[in-house]
mmCIF file as gemmi writes it, N, C-alpha and C atoms, coordinates in Angstrom:
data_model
loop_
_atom_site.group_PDB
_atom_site.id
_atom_site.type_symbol
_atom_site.label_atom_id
_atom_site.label_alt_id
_atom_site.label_comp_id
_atom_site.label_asym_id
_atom_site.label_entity_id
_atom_site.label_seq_id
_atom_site.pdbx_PDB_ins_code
_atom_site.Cartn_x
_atom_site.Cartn_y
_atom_site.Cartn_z
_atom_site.occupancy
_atom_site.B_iso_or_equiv
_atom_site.pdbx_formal_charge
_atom_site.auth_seq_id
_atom_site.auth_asym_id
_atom_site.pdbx_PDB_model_num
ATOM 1 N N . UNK Axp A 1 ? -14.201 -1.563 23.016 1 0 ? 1 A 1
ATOM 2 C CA . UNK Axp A 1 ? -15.053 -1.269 21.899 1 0 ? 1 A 1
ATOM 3 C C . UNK Axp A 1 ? -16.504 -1.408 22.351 1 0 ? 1 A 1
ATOM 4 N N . UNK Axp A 2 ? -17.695 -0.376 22.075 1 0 ? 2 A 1
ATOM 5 C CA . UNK Axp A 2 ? -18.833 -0.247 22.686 1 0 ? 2 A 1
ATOM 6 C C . UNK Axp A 2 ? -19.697 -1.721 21.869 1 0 ? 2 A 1
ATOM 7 N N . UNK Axp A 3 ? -20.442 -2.4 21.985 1 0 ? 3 A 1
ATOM 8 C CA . UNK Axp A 3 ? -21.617 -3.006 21.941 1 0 ? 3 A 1
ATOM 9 C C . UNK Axp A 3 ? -22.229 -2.663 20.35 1 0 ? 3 A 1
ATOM 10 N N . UNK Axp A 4 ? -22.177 -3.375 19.746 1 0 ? 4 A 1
ATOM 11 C CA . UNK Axp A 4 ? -23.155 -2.919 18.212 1 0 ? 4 A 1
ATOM 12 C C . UNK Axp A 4 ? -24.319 -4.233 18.229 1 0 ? 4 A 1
ATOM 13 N N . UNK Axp A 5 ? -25.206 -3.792 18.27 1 0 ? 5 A 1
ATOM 14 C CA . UNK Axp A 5 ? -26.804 -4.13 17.798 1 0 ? 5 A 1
ATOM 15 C C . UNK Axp A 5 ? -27.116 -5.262 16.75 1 0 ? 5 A 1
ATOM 16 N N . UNK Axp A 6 ? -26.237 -4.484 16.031 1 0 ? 6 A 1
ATOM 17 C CA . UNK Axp A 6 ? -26.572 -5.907 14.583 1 0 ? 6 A 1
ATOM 18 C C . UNK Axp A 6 ? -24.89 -4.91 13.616 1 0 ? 6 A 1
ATOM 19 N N . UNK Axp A 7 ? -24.777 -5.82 12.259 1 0 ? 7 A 1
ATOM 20 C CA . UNK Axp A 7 ? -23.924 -5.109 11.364 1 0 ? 7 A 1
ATOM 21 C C . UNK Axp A 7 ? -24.055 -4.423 11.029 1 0 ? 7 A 1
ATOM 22 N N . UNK Axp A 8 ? -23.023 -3.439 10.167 1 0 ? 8 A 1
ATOM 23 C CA . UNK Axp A 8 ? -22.809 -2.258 9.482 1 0 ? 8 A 1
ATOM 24 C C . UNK Axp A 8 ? -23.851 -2.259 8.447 1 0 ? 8 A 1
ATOM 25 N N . UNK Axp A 9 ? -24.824 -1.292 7.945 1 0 ? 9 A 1
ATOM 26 C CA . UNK Axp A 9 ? -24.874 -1.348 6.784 1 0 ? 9 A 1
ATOM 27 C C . UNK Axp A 9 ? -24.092 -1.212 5.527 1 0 ? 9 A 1
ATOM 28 N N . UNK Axp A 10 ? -24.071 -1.941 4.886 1 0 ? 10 A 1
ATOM 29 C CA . UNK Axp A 10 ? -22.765 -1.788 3.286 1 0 ? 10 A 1
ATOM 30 C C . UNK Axp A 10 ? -23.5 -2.031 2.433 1 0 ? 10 A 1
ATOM 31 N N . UNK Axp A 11 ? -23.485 -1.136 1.325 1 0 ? 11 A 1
ATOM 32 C CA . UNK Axp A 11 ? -24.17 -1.237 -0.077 1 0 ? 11 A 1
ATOM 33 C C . UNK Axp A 11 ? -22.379 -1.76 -1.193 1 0 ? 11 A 1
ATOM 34 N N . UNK Axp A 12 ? -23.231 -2.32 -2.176 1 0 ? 12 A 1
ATOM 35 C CA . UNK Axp A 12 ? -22.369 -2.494 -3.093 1 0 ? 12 A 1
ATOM 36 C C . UNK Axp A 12 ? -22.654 -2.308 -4.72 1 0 ? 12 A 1
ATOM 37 N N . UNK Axp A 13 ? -22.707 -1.374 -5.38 1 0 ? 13 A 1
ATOM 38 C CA . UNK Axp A 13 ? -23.118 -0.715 -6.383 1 0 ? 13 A 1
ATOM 39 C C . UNK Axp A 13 ? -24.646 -1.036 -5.951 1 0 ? 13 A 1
ATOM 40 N N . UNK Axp A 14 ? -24.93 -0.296 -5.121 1 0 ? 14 A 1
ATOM 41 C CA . UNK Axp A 14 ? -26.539 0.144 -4.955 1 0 ? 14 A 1
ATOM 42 C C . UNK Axp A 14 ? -27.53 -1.157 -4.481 1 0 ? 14 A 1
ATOM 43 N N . UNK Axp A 15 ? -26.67 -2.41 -4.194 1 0 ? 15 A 1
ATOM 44 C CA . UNK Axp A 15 ? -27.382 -3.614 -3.195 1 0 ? 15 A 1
ATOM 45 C C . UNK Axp A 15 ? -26.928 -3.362 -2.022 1 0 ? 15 A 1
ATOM 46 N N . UNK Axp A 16 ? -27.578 -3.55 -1.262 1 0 ? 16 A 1
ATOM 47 C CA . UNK Axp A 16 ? -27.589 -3.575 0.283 1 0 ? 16 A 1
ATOM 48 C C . UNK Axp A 16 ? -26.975 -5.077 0.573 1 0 ? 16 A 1
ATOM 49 N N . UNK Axp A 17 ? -26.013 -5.183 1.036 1 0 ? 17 A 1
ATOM 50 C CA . UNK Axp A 17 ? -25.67 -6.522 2.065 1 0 ? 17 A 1
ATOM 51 C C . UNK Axp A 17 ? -26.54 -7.49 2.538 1 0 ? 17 A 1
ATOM 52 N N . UNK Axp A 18 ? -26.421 -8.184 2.982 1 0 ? 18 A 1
ATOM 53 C CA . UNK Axp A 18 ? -27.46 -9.311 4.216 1 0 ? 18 A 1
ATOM 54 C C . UNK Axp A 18 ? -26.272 -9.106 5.513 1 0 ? 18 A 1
ATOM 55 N N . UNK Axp A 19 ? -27.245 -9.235 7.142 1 0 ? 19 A 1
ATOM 56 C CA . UNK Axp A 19 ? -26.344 -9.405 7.541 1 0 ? 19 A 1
ATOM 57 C C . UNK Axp A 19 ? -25.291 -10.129 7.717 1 0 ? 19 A 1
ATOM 58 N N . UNK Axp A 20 ? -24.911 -11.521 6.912 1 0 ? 20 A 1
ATOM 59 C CA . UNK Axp A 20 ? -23.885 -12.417 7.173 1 0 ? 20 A 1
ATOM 60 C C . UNK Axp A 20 ? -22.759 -12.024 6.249 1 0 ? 20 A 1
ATOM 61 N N . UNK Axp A 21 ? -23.233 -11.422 4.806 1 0 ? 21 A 1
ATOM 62 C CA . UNK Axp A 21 ? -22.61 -10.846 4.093 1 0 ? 21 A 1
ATOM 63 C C . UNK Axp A 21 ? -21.739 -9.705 4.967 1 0 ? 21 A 1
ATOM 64 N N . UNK Axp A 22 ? -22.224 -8.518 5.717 1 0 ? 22 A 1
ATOM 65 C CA . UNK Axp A 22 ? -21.622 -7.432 5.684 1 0 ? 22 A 1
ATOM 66 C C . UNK Axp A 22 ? -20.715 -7.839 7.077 1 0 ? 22 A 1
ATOM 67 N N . UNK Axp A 23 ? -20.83 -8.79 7.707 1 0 ? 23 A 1
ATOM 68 C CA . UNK Axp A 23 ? -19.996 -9.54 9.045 1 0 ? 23 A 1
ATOM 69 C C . UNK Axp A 23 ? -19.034 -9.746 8.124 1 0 ? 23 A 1
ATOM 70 N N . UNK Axp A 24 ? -18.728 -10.865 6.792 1 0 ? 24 A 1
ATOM 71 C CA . UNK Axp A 24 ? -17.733 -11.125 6.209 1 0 ? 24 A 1
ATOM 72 C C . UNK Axp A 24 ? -16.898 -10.216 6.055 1 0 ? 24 A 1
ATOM 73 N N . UNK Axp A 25 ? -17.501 -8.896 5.505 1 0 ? 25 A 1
ATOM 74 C CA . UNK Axp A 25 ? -17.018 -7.868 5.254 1 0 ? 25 A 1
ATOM 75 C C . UNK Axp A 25 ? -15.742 -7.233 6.201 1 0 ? 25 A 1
ATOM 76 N N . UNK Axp A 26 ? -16.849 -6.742 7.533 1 0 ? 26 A 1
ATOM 77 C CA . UNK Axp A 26 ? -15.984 -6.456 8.585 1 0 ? 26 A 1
ATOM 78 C C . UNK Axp A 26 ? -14.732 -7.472 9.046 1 0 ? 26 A 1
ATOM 79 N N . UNK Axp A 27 ? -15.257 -8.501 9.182 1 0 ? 27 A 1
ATOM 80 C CA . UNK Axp A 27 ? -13.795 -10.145 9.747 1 0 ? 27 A 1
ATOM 81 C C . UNK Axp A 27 ? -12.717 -9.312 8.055 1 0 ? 27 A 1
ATOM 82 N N . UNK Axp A 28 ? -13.089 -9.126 7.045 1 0 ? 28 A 1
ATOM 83 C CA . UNK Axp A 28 ? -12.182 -9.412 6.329 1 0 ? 28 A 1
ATOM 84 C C . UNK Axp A 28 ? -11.06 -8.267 6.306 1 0 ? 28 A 1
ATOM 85 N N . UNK Axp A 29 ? -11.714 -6.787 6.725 1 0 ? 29 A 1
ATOM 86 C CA . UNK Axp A 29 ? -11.223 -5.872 7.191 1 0 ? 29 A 1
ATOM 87 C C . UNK Axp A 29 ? -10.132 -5.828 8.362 1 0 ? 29 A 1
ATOM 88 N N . UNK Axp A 30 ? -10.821 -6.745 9.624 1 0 ? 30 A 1
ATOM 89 C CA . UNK Axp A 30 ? -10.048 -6.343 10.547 1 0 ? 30 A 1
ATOM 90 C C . UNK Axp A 30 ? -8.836 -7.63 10.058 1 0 ? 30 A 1
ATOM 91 N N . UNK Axp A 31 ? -8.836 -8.553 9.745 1 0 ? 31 A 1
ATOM 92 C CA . UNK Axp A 31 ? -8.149 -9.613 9.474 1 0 ? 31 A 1
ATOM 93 C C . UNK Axp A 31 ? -6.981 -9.013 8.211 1 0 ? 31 A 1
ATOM 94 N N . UNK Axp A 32 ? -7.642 -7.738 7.378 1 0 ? 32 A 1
ATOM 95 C CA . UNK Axp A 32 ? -6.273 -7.283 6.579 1 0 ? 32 A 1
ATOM 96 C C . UNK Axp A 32 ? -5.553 -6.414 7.289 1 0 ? 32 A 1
ATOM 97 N N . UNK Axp A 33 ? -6.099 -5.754 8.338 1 0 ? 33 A 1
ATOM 98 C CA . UNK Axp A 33 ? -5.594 -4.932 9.487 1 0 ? 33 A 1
ATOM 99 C C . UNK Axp A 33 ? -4.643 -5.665 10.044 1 0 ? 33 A 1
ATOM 100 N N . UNK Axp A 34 ? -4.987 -7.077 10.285 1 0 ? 34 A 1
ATOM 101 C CA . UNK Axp A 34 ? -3.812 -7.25 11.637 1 0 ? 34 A 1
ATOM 102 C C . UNK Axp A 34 ? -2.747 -7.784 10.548 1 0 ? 34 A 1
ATOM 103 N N . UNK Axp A 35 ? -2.856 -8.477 8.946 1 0 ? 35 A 1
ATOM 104 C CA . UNK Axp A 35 ? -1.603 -8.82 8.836 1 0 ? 35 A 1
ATOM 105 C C . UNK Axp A 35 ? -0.987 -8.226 7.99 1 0 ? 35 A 1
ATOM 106 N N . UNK Axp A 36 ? -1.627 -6.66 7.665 1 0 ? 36 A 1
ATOM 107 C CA . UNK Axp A 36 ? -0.379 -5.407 7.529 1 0 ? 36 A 1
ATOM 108 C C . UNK Axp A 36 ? 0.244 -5.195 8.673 1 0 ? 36 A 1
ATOM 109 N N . UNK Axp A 37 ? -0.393 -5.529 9.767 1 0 ? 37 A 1
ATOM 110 C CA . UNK Axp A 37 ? 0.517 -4.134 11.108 1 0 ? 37 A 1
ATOM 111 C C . UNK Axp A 37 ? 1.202 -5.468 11.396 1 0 ? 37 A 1
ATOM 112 N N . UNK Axp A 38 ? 1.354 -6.734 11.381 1 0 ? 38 A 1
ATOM 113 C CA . UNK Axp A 38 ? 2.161 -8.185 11.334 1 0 ? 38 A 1
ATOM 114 C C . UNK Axp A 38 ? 2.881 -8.176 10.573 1 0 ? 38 A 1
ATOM 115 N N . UNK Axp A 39 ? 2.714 -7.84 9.155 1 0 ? 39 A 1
ATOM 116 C CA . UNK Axp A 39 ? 3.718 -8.47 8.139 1 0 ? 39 A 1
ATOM 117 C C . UNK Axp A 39 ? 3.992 -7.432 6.978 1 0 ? 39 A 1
ATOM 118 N N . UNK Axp A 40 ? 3.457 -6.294 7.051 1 0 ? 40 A 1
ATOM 119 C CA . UNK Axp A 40 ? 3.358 -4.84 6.037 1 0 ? 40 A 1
ATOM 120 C C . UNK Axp A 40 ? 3.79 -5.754 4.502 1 0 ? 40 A 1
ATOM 121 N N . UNK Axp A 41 ? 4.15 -4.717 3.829 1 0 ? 41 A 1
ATOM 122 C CA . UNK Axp A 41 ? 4.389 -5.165 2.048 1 0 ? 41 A 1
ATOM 123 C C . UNK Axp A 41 ? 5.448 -4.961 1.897 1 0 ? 41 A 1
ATOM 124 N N . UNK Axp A 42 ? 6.769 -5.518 2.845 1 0 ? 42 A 1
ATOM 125 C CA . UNK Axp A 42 ? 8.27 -5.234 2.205 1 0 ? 42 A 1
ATOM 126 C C . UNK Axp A 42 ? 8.926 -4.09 2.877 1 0 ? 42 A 1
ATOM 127 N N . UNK Axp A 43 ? 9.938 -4.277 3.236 1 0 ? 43 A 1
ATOM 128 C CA . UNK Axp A 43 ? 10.932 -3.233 3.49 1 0 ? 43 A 1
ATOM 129 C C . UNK Axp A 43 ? 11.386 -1.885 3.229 1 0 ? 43 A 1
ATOM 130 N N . UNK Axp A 44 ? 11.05 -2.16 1.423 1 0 ? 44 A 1
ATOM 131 C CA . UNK Axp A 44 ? 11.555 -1.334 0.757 1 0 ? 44 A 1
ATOM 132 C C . UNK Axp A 44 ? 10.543 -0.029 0.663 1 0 ? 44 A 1
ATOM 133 N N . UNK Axp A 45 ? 10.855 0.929 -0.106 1 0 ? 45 A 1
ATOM 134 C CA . UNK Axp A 45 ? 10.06 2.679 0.41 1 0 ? 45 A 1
ATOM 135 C C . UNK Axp A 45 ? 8.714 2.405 -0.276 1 0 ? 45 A 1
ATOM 136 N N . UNK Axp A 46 ? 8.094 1.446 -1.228 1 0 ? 46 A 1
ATOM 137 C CA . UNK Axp A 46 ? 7.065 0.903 -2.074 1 0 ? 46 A 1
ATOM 138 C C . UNK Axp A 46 ? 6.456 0.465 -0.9 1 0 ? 46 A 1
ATOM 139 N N . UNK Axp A 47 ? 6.91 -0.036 -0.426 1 0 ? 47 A 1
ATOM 140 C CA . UNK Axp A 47 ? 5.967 -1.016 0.279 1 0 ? 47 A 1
ATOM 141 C C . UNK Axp A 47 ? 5.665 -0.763 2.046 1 0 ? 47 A 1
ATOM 142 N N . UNK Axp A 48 ? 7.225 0.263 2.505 1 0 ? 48 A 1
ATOM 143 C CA . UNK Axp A 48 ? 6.436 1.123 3.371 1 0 ? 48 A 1
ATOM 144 C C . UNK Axp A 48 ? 5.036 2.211 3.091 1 0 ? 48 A 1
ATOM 145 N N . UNK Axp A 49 ? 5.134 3.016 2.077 1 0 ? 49 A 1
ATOM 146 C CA . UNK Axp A 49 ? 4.202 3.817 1.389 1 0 ? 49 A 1
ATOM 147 C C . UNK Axp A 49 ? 3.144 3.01 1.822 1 0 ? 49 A 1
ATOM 148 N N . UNK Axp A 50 ? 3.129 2.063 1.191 1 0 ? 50 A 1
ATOM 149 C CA . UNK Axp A 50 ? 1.577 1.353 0.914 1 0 ? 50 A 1
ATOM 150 C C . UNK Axp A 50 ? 0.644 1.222 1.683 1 0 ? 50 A 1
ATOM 151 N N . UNK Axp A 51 ? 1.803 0.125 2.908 1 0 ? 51 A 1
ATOM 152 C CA . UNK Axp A 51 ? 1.597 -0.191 4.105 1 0 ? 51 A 1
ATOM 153 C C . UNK Axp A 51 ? 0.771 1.144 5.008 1 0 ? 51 A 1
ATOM 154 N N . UNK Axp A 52 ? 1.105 2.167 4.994 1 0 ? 52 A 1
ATOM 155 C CA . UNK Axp A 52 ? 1.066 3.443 5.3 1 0 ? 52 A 1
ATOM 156 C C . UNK Axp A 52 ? -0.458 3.387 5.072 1 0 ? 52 A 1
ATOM 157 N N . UNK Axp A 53 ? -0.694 3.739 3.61 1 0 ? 53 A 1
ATOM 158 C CA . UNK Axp A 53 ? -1.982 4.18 2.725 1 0 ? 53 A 1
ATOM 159 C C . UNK Axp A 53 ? -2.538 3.234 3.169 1 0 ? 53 A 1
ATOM 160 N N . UNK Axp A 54 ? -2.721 1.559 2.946 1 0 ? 54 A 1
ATOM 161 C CA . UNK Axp A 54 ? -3.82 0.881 3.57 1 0 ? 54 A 1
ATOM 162 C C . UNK Axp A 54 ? -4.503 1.108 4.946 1 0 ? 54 A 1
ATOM 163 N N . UNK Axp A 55 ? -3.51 1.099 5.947 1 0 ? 55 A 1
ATOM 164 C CA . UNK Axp A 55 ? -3.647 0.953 6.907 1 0 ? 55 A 1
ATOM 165 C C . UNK Axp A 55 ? -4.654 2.623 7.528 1 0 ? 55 A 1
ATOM 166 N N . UNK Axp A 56 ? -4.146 3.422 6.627 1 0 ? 56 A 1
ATOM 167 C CA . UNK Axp A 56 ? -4.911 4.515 6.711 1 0 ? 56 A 1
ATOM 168 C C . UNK Axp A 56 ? -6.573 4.581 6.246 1 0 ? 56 A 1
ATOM 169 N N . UNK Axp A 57 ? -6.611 3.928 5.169 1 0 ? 57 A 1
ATOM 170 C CA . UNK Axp A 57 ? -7.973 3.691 4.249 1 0 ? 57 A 1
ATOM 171 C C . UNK Axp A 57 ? -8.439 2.754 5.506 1 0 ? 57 A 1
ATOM 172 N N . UNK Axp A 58 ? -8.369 1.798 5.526 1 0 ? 58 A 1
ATOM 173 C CA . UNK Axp A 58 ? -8.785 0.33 6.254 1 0 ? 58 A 1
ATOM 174 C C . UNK Axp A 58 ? -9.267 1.295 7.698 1 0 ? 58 A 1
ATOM 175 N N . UNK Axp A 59 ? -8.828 2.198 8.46 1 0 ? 59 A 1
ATOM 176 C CA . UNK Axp A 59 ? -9.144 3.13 9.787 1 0 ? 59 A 1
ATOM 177 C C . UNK Axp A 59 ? -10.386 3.853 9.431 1 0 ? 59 A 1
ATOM 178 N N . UNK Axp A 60 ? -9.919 3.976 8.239 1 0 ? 60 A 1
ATOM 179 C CA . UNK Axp A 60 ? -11.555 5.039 8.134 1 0 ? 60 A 1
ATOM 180 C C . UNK Axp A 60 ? -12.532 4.33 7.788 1 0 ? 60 A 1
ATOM 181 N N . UNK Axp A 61 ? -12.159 3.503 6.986 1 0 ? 61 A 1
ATOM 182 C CA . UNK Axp A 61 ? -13.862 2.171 6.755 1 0 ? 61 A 1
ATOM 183 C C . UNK Axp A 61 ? -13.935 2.195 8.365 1 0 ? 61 A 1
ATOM 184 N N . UNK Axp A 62 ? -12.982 1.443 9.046 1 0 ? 62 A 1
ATOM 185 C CA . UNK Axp A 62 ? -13.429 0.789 10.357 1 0 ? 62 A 1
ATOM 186 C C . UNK Axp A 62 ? -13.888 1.477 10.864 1 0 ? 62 A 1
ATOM 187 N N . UNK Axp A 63 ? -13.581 2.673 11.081 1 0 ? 63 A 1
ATOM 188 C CA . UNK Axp A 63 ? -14.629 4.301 12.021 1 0 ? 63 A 1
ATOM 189 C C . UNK Axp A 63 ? -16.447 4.067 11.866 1 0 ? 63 A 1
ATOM 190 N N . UNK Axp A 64 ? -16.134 3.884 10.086 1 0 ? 64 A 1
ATOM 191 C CA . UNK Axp A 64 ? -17.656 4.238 9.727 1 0 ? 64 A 1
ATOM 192 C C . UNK Axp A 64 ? -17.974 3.003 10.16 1 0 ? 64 A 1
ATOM 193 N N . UNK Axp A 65 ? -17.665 1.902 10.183 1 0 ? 65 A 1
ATOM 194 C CA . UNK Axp A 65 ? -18.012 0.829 10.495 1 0 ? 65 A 1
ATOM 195 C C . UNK Axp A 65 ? -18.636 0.405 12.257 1 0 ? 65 A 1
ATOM 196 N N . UNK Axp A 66 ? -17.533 0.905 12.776 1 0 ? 66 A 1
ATOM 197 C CA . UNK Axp A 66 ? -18.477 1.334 14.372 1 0 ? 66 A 1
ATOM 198 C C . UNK Axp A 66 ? -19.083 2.252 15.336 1 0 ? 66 A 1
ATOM 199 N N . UNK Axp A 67 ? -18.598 3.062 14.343 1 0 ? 67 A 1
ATOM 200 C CA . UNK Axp A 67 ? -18.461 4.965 15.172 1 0 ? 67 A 1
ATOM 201 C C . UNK Axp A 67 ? -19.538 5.344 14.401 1 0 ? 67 A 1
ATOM 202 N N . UNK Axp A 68 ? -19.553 5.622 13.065 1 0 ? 68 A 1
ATOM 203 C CA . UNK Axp A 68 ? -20.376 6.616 12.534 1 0 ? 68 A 1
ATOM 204 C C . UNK Axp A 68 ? -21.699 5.998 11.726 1 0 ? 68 A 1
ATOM 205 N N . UNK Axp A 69 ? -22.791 5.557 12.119 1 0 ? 69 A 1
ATOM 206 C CA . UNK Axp A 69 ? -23.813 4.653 11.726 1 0 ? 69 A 1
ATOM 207 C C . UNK Axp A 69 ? -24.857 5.127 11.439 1 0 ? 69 A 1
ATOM 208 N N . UNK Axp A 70 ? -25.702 5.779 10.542 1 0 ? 70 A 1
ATOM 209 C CA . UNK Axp A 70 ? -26.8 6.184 10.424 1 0 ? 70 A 1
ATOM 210 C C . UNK Axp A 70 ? -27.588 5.096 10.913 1 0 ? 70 A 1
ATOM 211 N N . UNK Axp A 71 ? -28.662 5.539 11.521 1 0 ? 71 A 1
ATOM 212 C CA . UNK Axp A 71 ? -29.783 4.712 11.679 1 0 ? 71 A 1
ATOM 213 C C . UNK Axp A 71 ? -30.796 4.226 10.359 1 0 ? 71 A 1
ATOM 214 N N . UNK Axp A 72 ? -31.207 3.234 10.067 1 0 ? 72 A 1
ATOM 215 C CA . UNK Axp A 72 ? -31.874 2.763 8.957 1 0 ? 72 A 1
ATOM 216 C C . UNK Axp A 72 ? -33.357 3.221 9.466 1 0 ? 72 A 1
């Protein structure tokens, strides 16, 4: 993973983060990442689905999160 400068910017209904705030953010992301792909939501076809859909949503925050960054 390349080198990032400082955090993501993240707004939240139109406030801007601090950076310690938007670090929480990211730890809390990758930390729901690892204990879907550890422990998903159940066996059953509900909870494969889900597992599925998060893990999909949670990839694309994380993209914008290191990949795609406007400059401030």
């Amino acid at each position: 993973m390349k080198e990032r400068p400082n955090e993501p910017s993240i707004f939240i209904n139109g406030v801007k983060l601090f950076e310690g705030q938007a670090l929480t953010l990211r730890v809390a992301v990758e930390v729901f990442i690892s204990d879907l792909t550890e422990n998903g939501l159940g066996d059953d076809e509900h909870g494969i689905v889900m597992k599925k859909s998060y893990l999909k949503r949670l990839g694309e925050i994380r993209d914008l999160m290191f990949f795609k960054r406007e400059e401030e």
